[in-house]
C-alpha positions as CSV (number, residue, x, y, z in Angstrom):
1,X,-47.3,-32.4,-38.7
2,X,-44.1,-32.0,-38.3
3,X,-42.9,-35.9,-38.3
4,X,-45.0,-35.9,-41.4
5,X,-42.7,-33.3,-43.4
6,X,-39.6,-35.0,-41.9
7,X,-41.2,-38.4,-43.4
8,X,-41.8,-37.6,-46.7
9,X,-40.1,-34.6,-48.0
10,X,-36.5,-34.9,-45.3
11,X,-36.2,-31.6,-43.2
12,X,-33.3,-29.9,-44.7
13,X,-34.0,-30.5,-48.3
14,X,-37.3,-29.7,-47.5
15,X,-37.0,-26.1,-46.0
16,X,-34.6,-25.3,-49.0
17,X,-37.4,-26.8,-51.1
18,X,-39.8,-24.2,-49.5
19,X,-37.5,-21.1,-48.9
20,X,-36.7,-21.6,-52.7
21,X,-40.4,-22.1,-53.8
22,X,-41.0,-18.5,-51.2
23,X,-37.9,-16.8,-52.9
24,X,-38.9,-17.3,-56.8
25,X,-43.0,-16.3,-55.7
26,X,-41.3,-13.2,-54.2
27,X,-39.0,-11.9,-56.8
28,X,-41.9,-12.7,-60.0
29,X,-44.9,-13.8,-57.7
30,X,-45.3,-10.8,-55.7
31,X,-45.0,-8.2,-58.2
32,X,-47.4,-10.0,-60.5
33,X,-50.7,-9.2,-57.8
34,X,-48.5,-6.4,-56.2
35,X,-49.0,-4.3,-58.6
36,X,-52.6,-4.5,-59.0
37,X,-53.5,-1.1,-57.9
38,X,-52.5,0.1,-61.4
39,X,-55.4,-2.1,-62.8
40,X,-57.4,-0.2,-60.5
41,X,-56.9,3.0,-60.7
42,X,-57.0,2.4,-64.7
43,X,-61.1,0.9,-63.8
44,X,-62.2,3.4,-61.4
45,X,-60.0,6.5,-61.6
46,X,-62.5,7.8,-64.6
47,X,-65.6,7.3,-61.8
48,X,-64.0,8.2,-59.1
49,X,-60.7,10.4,-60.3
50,X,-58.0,11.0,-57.7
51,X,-60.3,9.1,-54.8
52,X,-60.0,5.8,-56.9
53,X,-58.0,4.7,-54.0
54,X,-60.7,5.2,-51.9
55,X,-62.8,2.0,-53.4
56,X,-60.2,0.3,-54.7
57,X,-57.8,-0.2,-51.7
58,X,-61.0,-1.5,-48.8
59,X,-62.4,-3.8,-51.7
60,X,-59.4,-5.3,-52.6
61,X,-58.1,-5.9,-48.7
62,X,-61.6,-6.9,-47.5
63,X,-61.5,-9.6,-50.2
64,X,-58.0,-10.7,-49.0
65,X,-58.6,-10.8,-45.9
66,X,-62.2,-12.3,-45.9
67,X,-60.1,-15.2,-48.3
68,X,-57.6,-15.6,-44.9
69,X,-60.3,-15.6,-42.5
70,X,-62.3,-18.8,-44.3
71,X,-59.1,-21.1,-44.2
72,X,-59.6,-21.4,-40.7
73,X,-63.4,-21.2,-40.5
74,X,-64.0,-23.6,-43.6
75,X,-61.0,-24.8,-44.7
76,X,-62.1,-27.9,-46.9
77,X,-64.7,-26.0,-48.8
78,X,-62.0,-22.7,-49.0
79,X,-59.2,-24.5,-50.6
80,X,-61.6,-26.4,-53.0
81,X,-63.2,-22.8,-54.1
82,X,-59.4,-21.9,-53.8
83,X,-58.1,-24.5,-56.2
84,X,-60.5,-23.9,-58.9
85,X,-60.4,-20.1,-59.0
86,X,-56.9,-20.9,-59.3
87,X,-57.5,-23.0,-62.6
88,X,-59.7,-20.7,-63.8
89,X,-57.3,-17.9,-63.3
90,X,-54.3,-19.4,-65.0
91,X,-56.4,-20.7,-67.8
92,X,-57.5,-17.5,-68.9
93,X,-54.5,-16.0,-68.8
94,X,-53.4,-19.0,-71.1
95,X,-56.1,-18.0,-73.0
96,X,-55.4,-14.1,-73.5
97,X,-51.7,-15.7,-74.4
98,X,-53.3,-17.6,-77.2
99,X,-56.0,-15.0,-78.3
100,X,-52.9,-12.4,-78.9
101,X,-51.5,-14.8,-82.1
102,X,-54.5,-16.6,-82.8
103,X,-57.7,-14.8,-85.0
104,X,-60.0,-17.5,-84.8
105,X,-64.0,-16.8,-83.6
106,X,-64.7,-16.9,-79.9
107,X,-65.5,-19.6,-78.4
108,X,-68.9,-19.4,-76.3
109,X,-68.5,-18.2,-72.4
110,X,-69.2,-21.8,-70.8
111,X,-66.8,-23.4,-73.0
112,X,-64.2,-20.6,-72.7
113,X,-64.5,-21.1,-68.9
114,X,-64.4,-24.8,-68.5
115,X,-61.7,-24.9,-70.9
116,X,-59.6,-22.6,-69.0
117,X,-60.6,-24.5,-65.7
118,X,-59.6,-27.8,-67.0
119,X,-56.1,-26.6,-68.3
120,X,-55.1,-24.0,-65.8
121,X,-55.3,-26.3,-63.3
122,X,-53.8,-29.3,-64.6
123,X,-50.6,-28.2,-62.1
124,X,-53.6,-29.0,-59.0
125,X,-55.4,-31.9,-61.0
126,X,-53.1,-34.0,-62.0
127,X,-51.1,-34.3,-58.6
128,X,-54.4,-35.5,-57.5
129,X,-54.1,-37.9,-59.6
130,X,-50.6,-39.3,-59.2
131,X,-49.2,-37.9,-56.2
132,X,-51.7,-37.9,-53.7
133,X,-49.9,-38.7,-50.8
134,X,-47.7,-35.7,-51.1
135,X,-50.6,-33.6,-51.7
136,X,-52.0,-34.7,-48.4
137,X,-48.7,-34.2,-46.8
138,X,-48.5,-31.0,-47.8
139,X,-52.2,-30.1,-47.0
140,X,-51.6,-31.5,-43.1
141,X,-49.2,-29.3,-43.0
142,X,-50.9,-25.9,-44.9
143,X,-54.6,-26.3,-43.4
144,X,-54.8,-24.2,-40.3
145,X,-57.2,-27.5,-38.5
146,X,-56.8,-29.7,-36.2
147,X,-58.5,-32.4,-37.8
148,X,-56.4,-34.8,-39.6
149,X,-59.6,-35.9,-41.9
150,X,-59.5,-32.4,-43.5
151,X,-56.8,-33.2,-45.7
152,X,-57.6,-36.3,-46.8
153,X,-60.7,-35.3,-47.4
154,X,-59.4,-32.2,-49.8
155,X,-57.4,-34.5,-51.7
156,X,-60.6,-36.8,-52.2
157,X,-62.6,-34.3,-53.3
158,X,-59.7,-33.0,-55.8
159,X,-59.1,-36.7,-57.4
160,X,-63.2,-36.6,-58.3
161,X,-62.8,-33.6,-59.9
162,X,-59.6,-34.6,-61.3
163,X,-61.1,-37.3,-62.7
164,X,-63.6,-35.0,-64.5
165,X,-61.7,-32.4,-65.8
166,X,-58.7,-34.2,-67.1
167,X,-60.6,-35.9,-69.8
168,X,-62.2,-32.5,-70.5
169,X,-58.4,-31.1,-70.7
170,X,-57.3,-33.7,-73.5
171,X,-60.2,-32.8,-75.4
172,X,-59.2,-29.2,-75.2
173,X,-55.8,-29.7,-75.4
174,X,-56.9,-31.3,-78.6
175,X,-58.9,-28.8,-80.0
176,X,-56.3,-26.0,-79.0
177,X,-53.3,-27.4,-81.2
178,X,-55.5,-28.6,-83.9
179,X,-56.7,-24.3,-83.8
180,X,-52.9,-23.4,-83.4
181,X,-52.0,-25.1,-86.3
182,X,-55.0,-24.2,-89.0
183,X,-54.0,-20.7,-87.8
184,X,-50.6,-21.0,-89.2
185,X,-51.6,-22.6,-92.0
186,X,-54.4,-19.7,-92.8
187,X,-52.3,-17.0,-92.4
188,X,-49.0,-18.2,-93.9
189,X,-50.2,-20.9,-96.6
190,X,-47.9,-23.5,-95.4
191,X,-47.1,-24.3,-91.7
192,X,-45.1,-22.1,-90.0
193,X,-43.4,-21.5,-86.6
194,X,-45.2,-24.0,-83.9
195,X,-46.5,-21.8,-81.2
196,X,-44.5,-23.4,-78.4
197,X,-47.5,-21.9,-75.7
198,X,-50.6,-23.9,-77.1
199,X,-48.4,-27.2,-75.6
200,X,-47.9,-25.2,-71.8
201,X,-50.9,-27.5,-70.6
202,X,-48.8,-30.9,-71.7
203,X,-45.9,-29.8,-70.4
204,X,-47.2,-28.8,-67.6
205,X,-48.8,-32.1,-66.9
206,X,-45.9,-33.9,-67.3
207,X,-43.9,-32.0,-65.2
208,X,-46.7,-32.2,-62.3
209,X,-46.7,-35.8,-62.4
210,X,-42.5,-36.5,-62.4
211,X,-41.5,-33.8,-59.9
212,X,-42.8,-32.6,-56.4
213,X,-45.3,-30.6,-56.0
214,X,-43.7,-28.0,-54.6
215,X,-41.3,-27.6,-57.7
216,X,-44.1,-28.2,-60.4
217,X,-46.0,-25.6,-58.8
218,X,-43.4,-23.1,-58.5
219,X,-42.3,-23.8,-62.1
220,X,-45.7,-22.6,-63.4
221,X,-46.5,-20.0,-61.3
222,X,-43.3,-18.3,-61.6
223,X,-42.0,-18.8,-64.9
224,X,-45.4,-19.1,-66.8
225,X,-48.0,-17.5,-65.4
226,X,-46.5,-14.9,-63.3
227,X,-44.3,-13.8,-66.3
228,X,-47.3,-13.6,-68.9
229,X,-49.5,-11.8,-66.7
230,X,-46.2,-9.0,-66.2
231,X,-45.9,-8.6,-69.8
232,X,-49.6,-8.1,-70.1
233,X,-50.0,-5.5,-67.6
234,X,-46.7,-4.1,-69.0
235,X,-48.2,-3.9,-72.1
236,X,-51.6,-2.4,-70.9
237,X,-49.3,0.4,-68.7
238,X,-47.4,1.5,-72.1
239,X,-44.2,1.1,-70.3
240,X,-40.7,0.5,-71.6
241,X,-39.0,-2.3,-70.0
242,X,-36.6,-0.4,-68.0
243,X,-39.7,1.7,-66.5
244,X,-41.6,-1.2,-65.6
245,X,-38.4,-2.8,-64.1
246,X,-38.0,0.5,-61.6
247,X,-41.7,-0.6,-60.5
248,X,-41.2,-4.0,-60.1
249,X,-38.0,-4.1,-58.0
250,X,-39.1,-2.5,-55.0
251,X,-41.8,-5.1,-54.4
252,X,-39.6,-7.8,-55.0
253,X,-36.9,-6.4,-52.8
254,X,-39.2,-6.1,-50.0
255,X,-40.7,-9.6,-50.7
256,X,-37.1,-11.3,-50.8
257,X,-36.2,-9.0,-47.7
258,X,-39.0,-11.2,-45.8
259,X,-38.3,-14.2,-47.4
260,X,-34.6,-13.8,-45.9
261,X,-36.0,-13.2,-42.8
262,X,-38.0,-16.2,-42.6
263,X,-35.0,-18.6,-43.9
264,X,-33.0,-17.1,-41.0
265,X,-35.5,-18.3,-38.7
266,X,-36.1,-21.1,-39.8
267,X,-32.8,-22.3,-39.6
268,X,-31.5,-20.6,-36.5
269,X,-34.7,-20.4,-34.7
270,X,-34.2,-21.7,-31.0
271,X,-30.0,-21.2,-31.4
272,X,-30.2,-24.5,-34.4
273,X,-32.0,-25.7,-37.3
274,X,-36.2,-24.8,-36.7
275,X,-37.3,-27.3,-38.0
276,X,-40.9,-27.0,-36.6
277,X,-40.8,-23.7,-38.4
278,X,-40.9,-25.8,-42.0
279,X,-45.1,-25.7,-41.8
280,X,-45.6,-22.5,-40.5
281,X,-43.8,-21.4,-43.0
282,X,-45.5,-23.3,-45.6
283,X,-49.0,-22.6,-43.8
284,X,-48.4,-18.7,-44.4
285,X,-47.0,-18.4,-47.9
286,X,-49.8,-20.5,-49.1
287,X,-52.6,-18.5,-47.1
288,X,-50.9,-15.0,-47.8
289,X,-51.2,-16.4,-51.5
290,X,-54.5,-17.1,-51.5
291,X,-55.4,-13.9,-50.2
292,X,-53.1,-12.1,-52.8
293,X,-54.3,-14.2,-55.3
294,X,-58.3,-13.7,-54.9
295,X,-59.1,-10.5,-55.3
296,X,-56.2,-10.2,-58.0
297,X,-58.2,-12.4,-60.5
298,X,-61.3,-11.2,-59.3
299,X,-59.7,-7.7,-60.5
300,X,-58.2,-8.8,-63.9
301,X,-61.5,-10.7,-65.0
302,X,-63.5,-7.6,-64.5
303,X,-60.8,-5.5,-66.1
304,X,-61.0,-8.1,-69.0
305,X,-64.9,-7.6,-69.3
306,X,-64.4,-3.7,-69.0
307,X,-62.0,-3.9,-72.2
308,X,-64.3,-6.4,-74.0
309,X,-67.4,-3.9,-73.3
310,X,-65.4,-0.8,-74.4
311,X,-64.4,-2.6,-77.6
312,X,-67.6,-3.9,-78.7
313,X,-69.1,0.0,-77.7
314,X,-66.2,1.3,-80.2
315,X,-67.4,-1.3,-83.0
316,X,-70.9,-0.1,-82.9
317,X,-70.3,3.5,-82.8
């Protein structure tokens, strides 16, 4: 495992890679799911009032930790269940993005879902595609097994449904700017400003298959998706930006605070550079954000169907 990271990546590029990747998930990252107990109070506190806490805090850990437990009891089926949940999740948040400056019908709830599938997760499928070496290297070395055929086979599995969903992205791509741009054309009468976040899923793509993964990854996550689902929940909390900064920072402090730690230890662990440290270190900021990650999107989806339900109830009354 560790000759492996050495091989491809070079260790001290490669834990700077890594505690770089850990310190941008922990200042935007963290926050993002860490604040998830305001989406749950806002569901259950008119059930439950001031014991909202008292649902919301067992579900939500049970889920994480039931999420940790299956890496290491199934760990090829767990981060092909993860990867797609993943793709799911950032595509719908692409797609509340878009629904915020685009009018246009509904599209039905299968193709909404496989549309969001196939473009979130164009940062996992096309990797697949065209670096799947490095995806394997980096799977040997997050996959809590001691068989070497788990990762191969993860990446296997991910190319076939790379190879499925990609051709579904184009076409949704597609259909997405050819929407963008009949919007601004409706509601203007000439073309007007291009919204630059209908092309995220190109761009995207592109940078996924020119850069590590590591940095692709940490590109989107960070600077897309974490910072669209902030200003949404900002939005939904009625908070100025000053008050929602006061929330945010002490999560992020504490995050960095650990991140520091574990730098430290990596590179002075045994009086000199840890080296074996690299995948541990890898192994846990991928498995804690998996755990983070489930029952955060499990959350917003249902909070999504509570607010489409209490919309269509205020239409017909």
């Amino acid at each position: 495992m560790l000759m492996t990271a050495v091989w491809l990546f070079g260790a001290p590029e490669f834990s700077a890679l890594v505690l770089s990747a850990a310190t941008l998930v922990a200042v935007l990252g963290v926050p993002h799911g860490g604040l998830d107990h305001w989406t749950g109070r806002r569901l259950l506190a008119s059930h439950f009032r001031d014991r909202w806490w008292l649902m919301f805090f067992p579900g939500y850990l049970a889920v994480g930790l039931a999420v940790a437990a299956a890496w290491f009891a199934f760990p090829v089926l767990t981060v092909l269940g993860f990867f797609l949940l993943s793709a799911w999740h950032f595509g719908r948040e692409d797609q509340h993005r878009i629904a915020e400056i685009q009018r246009t019908k509904r599209s039905s709830a299968t193709v909404e879902h496989l549309s969001a599938i196939a473009l979130g997760g164009l940062v996992i499928w096309i990797p697949a595609i065209v670096r799947p070496f490095e995806m394997e290297g980096l799977l040997r070395m997050i996959v809590p097994s001691n068989d070497s055929q788990d990762a191969a086979q993860i990446v296997q599995w991910t190319q076939w449904l790379a190879m499925v969903l990609c051709p579904m992205a184009i076409l949704f791509l597609v259909r997405q700017l050819l929407s963008d741009r009949a919007n601004r054309i409706g509601s203007k009468g000439s073309n007007g400003a291009i919204e630059w976040s209908v092309w995220v899923p190109l761009a995207t793509a592109g940078i996924a298959a020119v850069t590590p993964i590591l940095v692709s990854f940490t590109a989107y996550f960070c600077f897309w998706h974490s910072m669209l689902g902030l200003s949404r929940l900002r939005s939904q909390e009625g908070l100025t930006r000053p008050q929602f900064m006061m929330a945010v920072l002490p999560l992020s402090a504490l995050a960095v605070g650990g991140v520091a730690t574990l730098g430290f230890l990596v590179r002075f662990g045994d009086g000199g550079p840890a080296i074996h440290a690299i995948p541990a270190s890898l192994q846990t900021l991928f498995i804690g954000l998996s755990a983070i990650a489930v029952p955060h999107l499990l959350l917003h989806e249902w909070s999504d169907l509570a607010q489409r339900k209490q919309a269509k109830t205020e239409v017909m009354s």
